[in-house]
C-alpha positions as CSV (number, residue, x, y, z in Angstrom):
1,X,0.0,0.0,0.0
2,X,1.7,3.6,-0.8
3,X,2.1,5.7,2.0
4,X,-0.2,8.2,2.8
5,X,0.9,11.8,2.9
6,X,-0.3,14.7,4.6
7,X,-1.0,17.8,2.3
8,X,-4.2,19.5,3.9
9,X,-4.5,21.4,7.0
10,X,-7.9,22.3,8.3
11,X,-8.5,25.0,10.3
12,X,-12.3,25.6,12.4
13,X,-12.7,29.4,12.8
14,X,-16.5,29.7,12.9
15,X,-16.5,30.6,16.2
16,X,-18.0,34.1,18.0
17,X,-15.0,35.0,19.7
18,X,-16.8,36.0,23.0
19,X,-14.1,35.8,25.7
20,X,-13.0,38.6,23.5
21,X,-15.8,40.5,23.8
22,X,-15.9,44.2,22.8
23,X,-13.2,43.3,20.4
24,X,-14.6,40.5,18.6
25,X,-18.0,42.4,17.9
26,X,-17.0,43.1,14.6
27,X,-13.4,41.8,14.5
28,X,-12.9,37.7,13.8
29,X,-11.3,36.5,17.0
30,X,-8.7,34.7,14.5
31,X,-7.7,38.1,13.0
32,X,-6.7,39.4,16.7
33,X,-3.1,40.6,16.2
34,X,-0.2,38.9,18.3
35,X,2.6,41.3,18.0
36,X,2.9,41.3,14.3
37,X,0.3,39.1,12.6
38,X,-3.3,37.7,13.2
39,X,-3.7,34.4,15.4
40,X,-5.1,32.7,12.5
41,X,-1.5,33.0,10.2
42,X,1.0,31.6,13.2
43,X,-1.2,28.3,12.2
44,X,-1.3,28.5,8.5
45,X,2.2,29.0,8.6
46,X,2.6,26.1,10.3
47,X,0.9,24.0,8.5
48,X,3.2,25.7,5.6
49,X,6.1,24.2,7.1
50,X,4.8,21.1,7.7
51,X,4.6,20.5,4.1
52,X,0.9,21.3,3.4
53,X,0.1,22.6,0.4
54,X,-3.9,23.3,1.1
55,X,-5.3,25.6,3.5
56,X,-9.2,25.1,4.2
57,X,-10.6,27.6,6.6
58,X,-14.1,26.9,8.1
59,X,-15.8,29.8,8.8
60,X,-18.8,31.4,9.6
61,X,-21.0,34.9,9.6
62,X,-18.6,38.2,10.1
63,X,-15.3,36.2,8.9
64,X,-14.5,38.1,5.6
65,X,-11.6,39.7,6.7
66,X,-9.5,36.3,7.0
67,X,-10.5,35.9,3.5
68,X,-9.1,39.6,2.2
69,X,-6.2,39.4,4.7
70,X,-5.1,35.7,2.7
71,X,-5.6,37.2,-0.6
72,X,-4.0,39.6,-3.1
73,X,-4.5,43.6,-2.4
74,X,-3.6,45.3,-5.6
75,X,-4.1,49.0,-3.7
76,X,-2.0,47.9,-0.9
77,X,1.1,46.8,-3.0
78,X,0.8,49.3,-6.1
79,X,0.6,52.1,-2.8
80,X,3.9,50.5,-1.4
81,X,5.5,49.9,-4.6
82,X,5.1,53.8,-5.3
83,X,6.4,54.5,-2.8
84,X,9.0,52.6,-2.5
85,X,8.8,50.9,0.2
86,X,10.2,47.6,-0.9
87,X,10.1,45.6,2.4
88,X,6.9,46.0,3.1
89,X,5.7,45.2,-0.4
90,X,7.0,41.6,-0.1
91,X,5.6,41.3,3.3
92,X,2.5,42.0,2.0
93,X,2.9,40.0,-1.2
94,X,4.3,36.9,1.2
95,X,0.8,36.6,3.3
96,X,-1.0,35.8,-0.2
97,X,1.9,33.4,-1.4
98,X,1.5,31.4,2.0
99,X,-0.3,28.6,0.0
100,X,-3.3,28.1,-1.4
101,X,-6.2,28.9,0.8
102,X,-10.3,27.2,0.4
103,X,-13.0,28.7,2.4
104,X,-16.4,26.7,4.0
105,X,-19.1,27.7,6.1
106,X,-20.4,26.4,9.4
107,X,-23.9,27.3,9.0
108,X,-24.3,26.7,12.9
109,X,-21.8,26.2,15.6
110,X,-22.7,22.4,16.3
111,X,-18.9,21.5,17.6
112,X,-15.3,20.9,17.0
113,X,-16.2,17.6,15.2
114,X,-19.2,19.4,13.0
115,X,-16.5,22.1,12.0
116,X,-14.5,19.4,11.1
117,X,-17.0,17.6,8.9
118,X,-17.6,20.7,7.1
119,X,-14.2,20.3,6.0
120,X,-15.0,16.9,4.1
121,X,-16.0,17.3,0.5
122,X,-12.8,19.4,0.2
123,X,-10.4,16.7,2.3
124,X,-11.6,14.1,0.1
125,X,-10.4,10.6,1.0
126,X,-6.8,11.5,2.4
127,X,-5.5,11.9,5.6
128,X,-5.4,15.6,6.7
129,X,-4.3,17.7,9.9
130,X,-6.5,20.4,12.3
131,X,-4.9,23.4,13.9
132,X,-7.4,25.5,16.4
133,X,-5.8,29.2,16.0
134,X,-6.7,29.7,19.7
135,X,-3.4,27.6,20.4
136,X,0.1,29.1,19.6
137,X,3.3,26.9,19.9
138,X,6.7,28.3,19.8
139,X,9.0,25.7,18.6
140,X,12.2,25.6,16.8
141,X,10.5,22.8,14.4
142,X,7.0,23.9,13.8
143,X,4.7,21.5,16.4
144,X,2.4,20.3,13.2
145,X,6.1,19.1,11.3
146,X,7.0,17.4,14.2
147,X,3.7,15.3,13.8
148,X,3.6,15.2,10.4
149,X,7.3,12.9,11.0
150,X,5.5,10.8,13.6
151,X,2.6,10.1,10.8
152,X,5.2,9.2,8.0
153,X,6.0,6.5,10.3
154,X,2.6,5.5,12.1
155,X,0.5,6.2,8.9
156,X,-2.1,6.5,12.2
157,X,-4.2,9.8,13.5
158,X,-2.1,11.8,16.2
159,X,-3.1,13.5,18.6
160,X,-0.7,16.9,19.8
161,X,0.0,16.3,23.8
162,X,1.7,18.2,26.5
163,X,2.4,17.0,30.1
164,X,0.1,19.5,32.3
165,X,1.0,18.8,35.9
166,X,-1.1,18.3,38.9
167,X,-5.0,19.2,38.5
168,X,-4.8,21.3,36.0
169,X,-5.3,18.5,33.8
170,X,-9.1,18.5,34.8
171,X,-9.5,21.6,32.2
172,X,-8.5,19.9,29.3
173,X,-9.1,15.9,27.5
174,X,-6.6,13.6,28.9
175,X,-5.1,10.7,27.6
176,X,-5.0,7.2,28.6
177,X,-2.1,6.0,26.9
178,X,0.9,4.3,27.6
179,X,4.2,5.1,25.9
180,X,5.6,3.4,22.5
181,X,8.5,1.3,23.7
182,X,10.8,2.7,20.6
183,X,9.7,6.3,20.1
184,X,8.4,7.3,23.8
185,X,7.2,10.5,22.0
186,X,4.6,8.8,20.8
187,X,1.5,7.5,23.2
188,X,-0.8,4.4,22.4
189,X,-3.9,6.1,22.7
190,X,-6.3,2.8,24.7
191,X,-9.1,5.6,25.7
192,X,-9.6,9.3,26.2
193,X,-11.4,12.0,29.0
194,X,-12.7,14.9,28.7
195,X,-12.3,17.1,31.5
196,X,-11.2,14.3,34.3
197,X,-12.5,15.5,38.1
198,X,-9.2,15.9,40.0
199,X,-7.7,12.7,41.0
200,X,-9.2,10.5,38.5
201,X,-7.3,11.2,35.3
202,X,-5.6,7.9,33.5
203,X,-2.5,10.4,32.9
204,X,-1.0,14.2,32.7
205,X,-1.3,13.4,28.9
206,X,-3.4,16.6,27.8
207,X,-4.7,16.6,24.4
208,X,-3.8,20.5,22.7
209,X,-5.4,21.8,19.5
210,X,-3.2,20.2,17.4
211,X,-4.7,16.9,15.2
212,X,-3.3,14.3,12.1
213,X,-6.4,12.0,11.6
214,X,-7.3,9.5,9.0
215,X,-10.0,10.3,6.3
216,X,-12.1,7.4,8.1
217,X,-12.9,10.1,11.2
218,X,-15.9,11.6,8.6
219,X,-17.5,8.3,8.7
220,X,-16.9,8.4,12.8
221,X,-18.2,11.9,13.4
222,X,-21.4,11.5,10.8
223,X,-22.3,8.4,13.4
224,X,-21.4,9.6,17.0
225,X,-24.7,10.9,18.8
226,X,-24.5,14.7,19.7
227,X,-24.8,16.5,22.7
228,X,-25.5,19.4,25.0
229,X,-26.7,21.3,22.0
230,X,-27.0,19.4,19.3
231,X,-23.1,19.6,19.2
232,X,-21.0,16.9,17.0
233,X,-18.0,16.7,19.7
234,X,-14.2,15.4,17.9
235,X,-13.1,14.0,20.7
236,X,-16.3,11.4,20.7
237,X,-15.6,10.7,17.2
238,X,-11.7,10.0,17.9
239,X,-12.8,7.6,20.4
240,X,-15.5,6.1,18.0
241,X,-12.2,5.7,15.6
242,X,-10.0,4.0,17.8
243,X,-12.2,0.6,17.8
244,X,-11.1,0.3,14.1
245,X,-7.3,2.1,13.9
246,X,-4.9,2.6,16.0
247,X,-4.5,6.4,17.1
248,X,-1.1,7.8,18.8
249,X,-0.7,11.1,21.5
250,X,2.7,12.5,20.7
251,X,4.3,14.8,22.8
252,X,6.0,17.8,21.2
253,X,8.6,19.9,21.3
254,X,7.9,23.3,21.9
255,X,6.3,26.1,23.9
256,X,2.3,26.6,23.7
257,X,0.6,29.7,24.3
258,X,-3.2,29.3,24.8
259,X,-4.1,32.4,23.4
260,X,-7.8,31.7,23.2
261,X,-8.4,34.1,26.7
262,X,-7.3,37.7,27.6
263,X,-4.5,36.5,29.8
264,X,-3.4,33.8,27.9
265,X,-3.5,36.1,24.9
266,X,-1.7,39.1,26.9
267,X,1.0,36.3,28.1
268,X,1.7,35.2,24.3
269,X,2.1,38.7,23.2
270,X,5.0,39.3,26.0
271,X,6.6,36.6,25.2
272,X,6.8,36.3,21.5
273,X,7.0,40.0,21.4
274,X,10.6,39.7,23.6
275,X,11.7,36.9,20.9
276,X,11.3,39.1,18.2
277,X,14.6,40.3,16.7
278,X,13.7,43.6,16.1
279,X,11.3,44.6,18.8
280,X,12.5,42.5,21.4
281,X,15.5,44.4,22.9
282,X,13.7,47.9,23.4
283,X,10.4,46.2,25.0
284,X,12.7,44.2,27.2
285,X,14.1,47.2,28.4
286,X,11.0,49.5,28.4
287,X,9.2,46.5,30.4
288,X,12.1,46.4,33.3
289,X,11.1,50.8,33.8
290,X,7.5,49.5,35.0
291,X,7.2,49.7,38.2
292,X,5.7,46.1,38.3
């Protein structure tokens, strides 16, 4: 059988944006600036590096401004261009380069897994990856690359997982897994739990926004019974999946930023702000002035 590759990176961005709230009334909580750049690019540059060559954004009412900030703005760059102002020009000429980008709507915000599902007709039977903008990893090789590696040698869905200590685990799924005698990176998923009361978690194994799954998981979220809400859950689906494949956690390398609050968001803008080469040294030194 020829190995399955990975060329198409999903991305669920129908939500309202509400812990955002004034600022997402009319701004898409994906479009949300962190230092230099909206949410939703860290991701689809990402995916870039991870070798993915499609880009197919879910979205819903109010998201038009992801569209015109992917594609080309003639005024923008013939502006620049007069002007002179040559660096700029191919930044802006880069953002529309990134790859090339699909659009879908989410008529209704039934879910992670509905999102998904939306996604299907332009997936098509190949295995495919889901980044949630919300979640920002910092990594010397980009997070999704690092799974895309573990894949080429699974050929299984994977699951992105970080160690959260103590019970702090309780806010996020968990794992029950055990680690793969030759790459302990990678987790045999046996079961999963969302949201495990303090104490009876199978693991620290948190599952982040961060996905590789098999084409199979549309026929798993198109039979999984919704709940609160009517809502088409992913995580009930992955479970639905692993009574007929094999599904691996794998624990990357890397710093993530859960920039889907105000603090979280605030935190990731610090930090990535005092990596950046060119603003970096002045806000490090303008931060140690504050009287904090």
């Amino acid at each position: 059988m020829a190995q399955m590759k990975v060329r198409k990176a999903v991305f669920p961005a129908a939500g309202m944006g509400t812990r955002f709230l004034p600022a997402t009334k009319a701004t898409p909580k994906e479009m949300l600036c962190l230092v230099d750049k909206p949410l939703i690019q860290y991701g689809v540059e990402e995916a870039v590096a991870a070798g993915c060559t499609e880009i197919i954004i879910v979205t819903g009412r109010g998201k038009t401004t992801m569209e015109d900030h992917f594609d080309k703005s003639a005024e923008l760059e013939a502006s620049l261009e007069a002007r002179g102002k040559t660096a700029l020009l191919e930044v802006a000429r880069s953002v529309s380069k990134l790859a090339k980008i699909t659009y879908t709507r989410q008529p209704e915000a039934l879910g992670l897994g509905h999102a998904v599902l939306m996604a299907k007709e332009l997936v098509g039977n190949e295995p495919f990856c889901v980044l949630l903008p919300d979640d920002i990893v910092d990594a010397s090789t980009p997070c999704m690359k690092q799974m895309v590696e573990a894949f080429n040698e699974t050929q299984s869905s994977i699951l992105g997982s970080e160690v959260v200590e103590g019970d702090a685990i309780s806010a996020y799924g968990c794992l029950d897994c055990t680690p793969d005698a030759a790459n302990p990176r990678l987790l045999a998923v046996k079961d999963m739990v969302e949201k495990p009361k303090p104490g009876t978690q199978p693991s620290q194994n948190a599952i982040i926004g961060r996905y590789i799954l098999t084409p199979r998981i549309f026929e798993m979220i198109e039979t999984i019974t919704p709940g609160a809400g009517g809502e088409l859950q992913l995580t009930d689906a992955i479970k639905a999946l692993l009574q007929h494949e094999k599904v691996y956690g794998f624990t990357y390398e890397g710093k993530r930023h859960d920039a889907g609050d105000k603090q979280g968001f605030l935190r990731a803008t610090v930090e990535l702000a005092l990596k950046n080469d060119k603003l970096g040294p002045d806000f490090r030194s303008w931060l140690k002035q504050l009287p904090l």
